[in-house]
N, C-alpha and C positions, 0 to 999 in steps of 0.2 A: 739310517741316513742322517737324522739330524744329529743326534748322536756326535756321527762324523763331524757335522757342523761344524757344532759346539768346539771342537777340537781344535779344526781349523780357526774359528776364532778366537781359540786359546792361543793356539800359537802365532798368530800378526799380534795379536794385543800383548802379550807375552816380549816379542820383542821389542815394539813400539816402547811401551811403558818401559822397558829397562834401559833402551836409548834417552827415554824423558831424567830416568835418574841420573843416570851415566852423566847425560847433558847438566843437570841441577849441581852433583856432587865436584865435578871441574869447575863451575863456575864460584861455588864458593872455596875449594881450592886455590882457587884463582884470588879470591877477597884475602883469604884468611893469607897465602904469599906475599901479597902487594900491601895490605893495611892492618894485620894480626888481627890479635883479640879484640884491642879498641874497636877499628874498624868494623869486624864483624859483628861487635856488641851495637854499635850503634846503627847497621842495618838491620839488625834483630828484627821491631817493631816495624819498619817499612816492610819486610819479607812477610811480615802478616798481614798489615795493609793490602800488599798485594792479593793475598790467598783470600781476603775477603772479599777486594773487587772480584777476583775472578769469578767468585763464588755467585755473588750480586750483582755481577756487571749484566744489564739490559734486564733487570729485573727479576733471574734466575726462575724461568719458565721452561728451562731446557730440556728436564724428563717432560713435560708436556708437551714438545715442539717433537720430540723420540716416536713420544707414545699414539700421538694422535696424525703425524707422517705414515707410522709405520698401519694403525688403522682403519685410516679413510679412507674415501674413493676421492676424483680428482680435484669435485668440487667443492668437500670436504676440507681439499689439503690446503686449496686456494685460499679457502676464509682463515684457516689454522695461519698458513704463511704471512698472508697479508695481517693479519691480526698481532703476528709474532714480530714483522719488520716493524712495525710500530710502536709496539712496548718494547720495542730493545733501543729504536730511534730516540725515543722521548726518554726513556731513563737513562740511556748515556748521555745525553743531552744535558739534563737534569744535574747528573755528575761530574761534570765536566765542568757545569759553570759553578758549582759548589767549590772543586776543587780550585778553581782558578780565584774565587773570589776568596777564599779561606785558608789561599796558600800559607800565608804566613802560620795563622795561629796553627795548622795541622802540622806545621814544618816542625815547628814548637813543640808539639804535644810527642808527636815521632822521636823526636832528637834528643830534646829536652834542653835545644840552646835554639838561639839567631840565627839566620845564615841557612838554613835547606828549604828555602821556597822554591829553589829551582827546580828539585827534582818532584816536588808535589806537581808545580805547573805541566812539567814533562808527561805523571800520569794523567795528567788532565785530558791529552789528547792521546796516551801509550790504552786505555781506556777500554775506546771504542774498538781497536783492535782484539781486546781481551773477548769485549761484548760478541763481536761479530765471528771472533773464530768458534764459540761456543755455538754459536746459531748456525751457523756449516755444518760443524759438527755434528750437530743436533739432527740434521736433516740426514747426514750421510749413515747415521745411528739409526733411525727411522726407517733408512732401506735396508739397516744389516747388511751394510758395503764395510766387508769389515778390512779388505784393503785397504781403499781410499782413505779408510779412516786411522791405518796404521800410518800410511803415507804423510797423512797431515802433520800426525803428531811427529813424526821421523823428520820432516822436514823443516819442522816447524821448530823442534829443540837443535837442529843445527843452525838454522836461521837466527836463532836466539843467543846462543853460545856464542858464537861469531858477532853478533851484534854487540854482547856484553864486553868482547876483548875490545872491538875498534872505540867504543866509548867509550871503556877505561882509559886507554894509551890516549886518545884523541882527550876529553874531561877531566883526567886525575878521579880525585873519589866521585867529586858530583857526577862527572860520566857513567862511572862503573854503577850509581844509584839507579841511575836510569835507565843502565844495562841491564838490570834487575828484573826492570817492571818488563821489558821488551823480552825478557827469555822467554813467558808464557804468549805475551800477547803479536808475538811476530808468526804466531802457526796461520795468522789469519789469511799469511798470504798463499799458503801451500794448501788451505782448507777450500781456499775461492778456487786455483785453479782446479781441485780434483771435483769440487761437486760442480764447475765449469763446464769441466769434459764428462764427466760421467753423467749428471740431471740438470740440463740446460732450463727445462720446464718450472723446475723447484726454483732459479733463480730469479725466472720471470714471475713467480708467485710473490716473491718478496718484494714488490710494489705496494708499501704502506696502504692499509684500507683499517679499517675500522668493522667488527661485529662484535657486541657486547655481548652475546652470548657466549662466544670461544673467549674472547676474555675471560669474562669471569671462570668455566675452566680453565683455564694457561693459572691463573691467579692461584686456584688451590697448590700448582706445583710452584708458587713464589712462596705460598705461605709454609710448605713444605720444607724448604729448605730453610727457611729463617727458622724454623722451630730448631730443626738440628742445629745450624749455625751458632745458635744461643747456645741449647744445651750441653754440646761437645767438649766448649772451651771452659764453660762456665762447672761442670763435674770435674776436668782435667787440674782445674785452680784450688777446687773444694779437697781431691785428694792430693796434691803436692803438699800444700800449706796440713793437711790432716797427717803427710808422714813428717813433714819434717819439724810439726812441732812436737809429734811423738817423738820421735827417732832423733832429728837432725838431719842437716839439710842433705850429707850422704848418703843416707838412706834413699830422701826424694830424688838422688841424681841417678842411684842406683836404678831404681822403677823409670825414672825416665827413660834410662838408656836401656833400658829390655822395649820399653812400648814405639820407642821408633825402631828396632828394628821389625818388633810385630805392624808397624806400620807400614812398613816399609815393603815387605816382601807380602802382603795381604793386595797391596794393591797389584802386583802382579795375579792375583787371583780374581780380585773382584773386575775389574776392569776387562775382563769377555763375558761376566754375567750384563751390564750395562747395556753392549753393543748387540748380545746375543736375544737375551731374557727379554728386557723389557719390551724390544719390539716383539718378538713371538709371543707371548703373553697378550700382547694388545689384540694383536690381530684376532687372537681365539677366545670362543665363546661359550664355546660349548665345556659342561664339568669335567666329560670322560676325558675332551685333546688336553685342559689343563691340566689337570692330574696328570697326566703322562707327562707332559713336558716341565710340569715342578719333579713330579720323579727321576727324569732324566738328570735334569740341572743337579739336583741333590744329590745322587750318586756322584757326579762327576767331580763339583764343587769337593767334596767331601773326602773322596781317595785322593784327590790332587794335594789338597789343603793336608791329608793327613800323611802322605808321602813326604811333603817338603816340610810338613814340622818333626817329620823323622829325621830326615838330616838335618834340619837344623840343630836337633837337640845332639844328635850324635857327634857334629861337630862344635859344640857352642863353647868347648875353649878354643878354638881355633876365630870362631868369630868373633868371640870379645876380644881378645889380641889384635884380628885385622883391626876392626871398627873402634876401641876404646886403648885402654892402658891396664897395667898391672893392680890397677887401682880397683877396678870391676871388676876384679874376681869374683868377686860374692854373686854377681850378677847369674850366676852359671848354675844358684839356688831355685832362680824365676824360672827357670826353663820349662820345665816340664806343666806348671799350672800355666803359666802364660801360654804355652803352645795350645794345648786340650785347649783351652778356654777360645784359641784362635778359631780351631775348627767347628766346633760349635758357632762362632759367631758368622764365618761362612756362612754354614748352612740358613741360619736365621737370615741372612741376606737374600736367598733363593726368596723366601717370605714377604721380605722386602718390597721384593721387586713387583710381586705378585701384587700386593696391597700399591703397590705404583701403578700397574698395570689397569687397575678397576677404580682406578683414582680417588681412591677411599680413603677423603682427609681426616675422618672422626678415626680410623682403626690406627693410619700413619701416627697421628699424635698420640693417641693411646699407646701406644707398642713404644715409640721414642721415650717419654716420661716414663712408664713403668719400668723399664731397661735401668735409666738414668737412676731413678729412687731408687730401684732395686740394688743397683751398685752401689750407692753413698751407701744406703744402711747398712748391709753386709758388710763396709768397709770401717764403718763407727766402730765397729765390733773386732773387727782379723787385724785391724793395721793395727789397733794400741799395742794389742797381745803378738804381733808377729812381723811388724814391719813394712818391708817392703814383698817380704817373702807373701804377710798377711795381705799386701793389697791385689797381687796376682791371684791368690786364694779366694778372693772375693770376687773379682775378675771372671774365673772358671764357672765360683756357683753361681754367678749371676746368669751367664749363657745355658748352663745347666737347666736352669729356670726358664729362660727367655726360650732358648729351644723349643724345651716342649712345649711351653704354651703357645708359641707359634704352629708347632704339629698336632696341636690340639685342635685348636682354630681352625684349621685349613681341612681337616678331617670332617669338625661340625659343618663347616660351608659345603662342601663336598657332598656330605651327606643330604643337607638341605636341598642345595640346588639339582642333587636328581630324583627328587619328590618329584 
């Protein structure tokens, strides 16, 4: 039965997420016809701007707002809610007068000329929208409403889409900038009405109150994410610059362009474990229902994940032609360590989710850094001697590694917790 579940919210989250891409991939379609390469070069650095507010807008408490919706009881939820409207109230707040008062020099730093305060000013208030459709979200996550929750995103990337065309034609470029920031943060409107209709109660809950103790929980899932946050980008820059001063910078574009598409079609995978996992985790407590339900997840995650990196590998001249140029051929060498290495990382995500679910900051940061190191070092070593091919290679032993020791772990706890 749950099984089934699972399934079912594979497939809303399944199509949601590839309307999110669909929606993303036209819009910059859309940049790159109207303003080319300049253009697109110079939204570059706001386009990450964006992915960080999202990331950080209200504080990024959101697997906490999942975890602790999905399991408490009413009055539980109330201090969780109320405690949550308030740290997402006061740090968009927060950012908003940051951005507005430092429009300029961010404009500067973004641009690298005079002249884009306007579109900084624009996220100042595009912001709270980002903050608050996460916090709907969040809540509709918590019920494992995995409808409402496809619905959001579904309506939310047409909303978006549509937003970025009438501000282009209506702005010229500065419009389309701020077209940008509104493709993510306009889901806020389609997220209010479904947890509207569906949990009137949860919205009454979001009446700002204050308890310092659910704070300071919600906080370990802010500190959570800032560690990833840091570490993700900050290994992605360490091996670029490590191929392409080996190699050359072809090298590094080659690897680039294999890792967004393992980016790319992963999140098709991972995004019904989020919706699914972490609330059914939360709510269980007992060793025997977890282990069952990490078992479930891990077979399913795993045949899924290793079905579509079968075709992908079976067709990956086909896809470096759609996606790239005759240039990336070589790219068609990564295929097979980058795929393996995917499905391993899947499954280490099951783990993930678990160490979220028991909101266990000491193991999350352990498990992040060891990951991270383990990948640089292995890569000191595969990229001189192999490239770009070496840094996939590194990629795979890394999961290799990371795996088991996550299967390890979870075996030791298991074993502990039915003493």
């Amino acid at each position: 039965m749950r099984a089934k579940s699972l399934t079912g919210v594979a497939a809303w989250t399944a199509v949601s997420t590839a309307l999110k891409l669909a929606a993303s991939l036209l819009v910059m379609k859309l940049l790159a016809v109207s303003y080319g390469p300049v253009g697109v070069g110079l939204a570059g650095n706001l386009l990450t701007f964006v992915t960080v507010l999202t990331t950080f807008a209200g504080g990024g408490i959101y697997n906490g707002v999942t975890k602790y919706v999905a399991a408490l009881p009413e009055d539980g939820r109330r201090r969780v809610l109320g405690t949550s409207a308030t740290v997402v109230l006061g740090c968009s707040l927060l950012v908003g007068v940051a951005l507005l008062v430092l429009a300029d020099p961010i404009g500067r730093l973004l641009f690298g000329r005079d002249g884009f305060a306007g579109p900084v000013r624009a996220l100042a208030v595009v912001q709270f929208g980002l903050a608050y459709a996460s916090l709907y979200q969040s809540i509709l996550k918590g019920r494992r409403d995995a409808t409402g929750t496809a619905l959001s995103v579904i309506g939310g990337s047409v909303l978006g889409a549509s937003a970025y065309w009438i501000c282009g034609v209506l702005g010229g470029y500065t419009g389309a900038l701020i077209g940008l920031g509104l493709l993510p943060a306009l889901a806020v409107v389609p997220s209010y009405l479904v947890l509207r209709r569906r949990d009137r109660d949860s919205l009454r809950m979001l009446r700002p109150s204050w308890d310092t103790e659910t704070a300071r929980r919600l906080g370990k899932f802010a500190i959570m994410v800032a560690v990833t946050a840091a570490l993700l980008p900050s290994v992605h820059i360490f091996l670029r610059h490590l191929l392409a001063d080996a190699h050359g910078l072809g090298e590094a574009g080659i690897w680039q362009g294999m890792s967004k598409i393992s980016d790319s079609y992963l999140q098709l995978l991972t995004a019904p474990l989020s919706l699914y996992l972490l609330p059914s985790l939360s709510r269980l407590s007992h060793a025997g229902e977890i282990s069952r339900e990490v078992g479930r997840a891990l077979r399913f995650v795993l045949v899924a994940a290793g079905v579509v990196a079968l075709g992908l590998w079976l067709t990956r001249d086909l896809v470096i032609e759609m996606l790239y140029s005759g240039e990336f051929t070589a790219m068609r060498e990564l295929f097979a360590w980058q795929l393996c290495g995917d499905v391993l990382k899947v499954g280490a995500y099951v783990f993930g989710y678990f160490v979220l679910a028991r909101a266990s900051l000491r193991f999350y940061v352990l498990a992040e850094v060891s990951q991270f190191v383990l990948l640089c070092t292995i890569s000191l070593i595969l990229i001189p001697a192999h490239g770009a091919v070496g840094a996939t290679q590194a990629y795979l032993v890394t999961y290799v590694v990371h795996f088991t020791l996550c299967c390890a772990v979870f075996l030791l706890w298991r074993r502990k917790a039915r003493r």
